[in-house]
N, C-alpha and C positions, 0 to 999 in steps of 0.2 A: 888627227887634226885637233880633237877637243883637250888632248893632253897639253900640245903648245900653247893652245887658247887657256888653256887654266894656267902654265905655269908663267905665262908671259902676263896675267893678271897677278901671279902673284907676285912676282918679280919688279913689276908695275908699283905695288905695295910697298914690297920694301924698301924700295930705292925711295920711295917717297918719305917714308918712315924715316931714314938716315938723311935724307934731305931739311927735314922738318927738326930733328935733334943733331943735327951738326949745327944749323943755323944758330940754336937755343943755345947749344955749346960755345958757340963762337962769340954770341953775342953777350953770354954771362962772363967770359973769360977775356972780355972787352978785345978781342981781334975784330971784332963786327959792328959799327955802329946803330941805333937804333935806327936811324932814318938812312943809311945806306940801302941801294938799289940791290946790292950782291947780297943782303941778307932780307930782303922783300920777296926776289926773287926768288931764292930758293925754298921759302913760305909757299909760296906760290905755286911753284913745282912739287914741292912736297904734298903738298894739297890736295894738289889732281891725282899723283900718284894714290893719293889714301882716299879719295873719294873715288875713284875707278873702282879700286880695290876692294870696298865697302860696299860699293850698290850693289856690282855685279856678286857679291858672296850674300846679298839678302842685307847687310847691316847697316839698315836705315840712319839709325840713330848716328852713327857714326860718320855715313855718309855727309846728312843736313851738317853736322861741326864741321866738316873738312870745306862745303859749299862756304858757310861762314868766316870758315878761316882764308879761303880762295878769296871771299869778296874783303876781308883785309889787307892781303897784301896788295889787290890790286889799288883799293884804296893808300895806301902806303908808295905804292907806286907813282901812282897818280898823282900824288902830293910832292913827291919826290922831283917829279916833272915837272913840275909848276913852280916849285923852291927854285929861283934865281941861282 
């Protein structure tokens, strides 16, 4: 049970990791807009996935970034919704 539990954390991780640099990708390579919901949200997702991934392996530091970058997208979000 604790193998699933690790590899579903780290599986957790990487999907977030590819979530987080497809966004960057997509949004350098102008397929993404900046103030697009489909490239907030996958901020967003990617974010959970690397702050899951962070606490539960001990990496603090990394985690609080991913928390930070969670409360931007949500902010980005949020803004998003409000934009007419």
């Amino acid at each position: 049970m604790v193998i699933v539990a690790n590899l579903t954390i780290e599986i957790t991780g990487w999907m977030g990791a590819l979530l987080v640099l497809l966004a960057y990708f997509l949004l350098t390579t102008r397929r993404l807009d900046r103030g697009s919901g489909t490239y907030h949200v996958m901020n967003l997702a990617g974010g959970i996935g690397l702050a899951v991934n962070s606490v539960v392996n001990g990496a603090y530091p990394s985690g609080v970034v991913n928390v930070v970058w969670i409360a931007i997208a949500i902010y980005g979000i949020l803004r998003g919704i409000a934009r007419p």
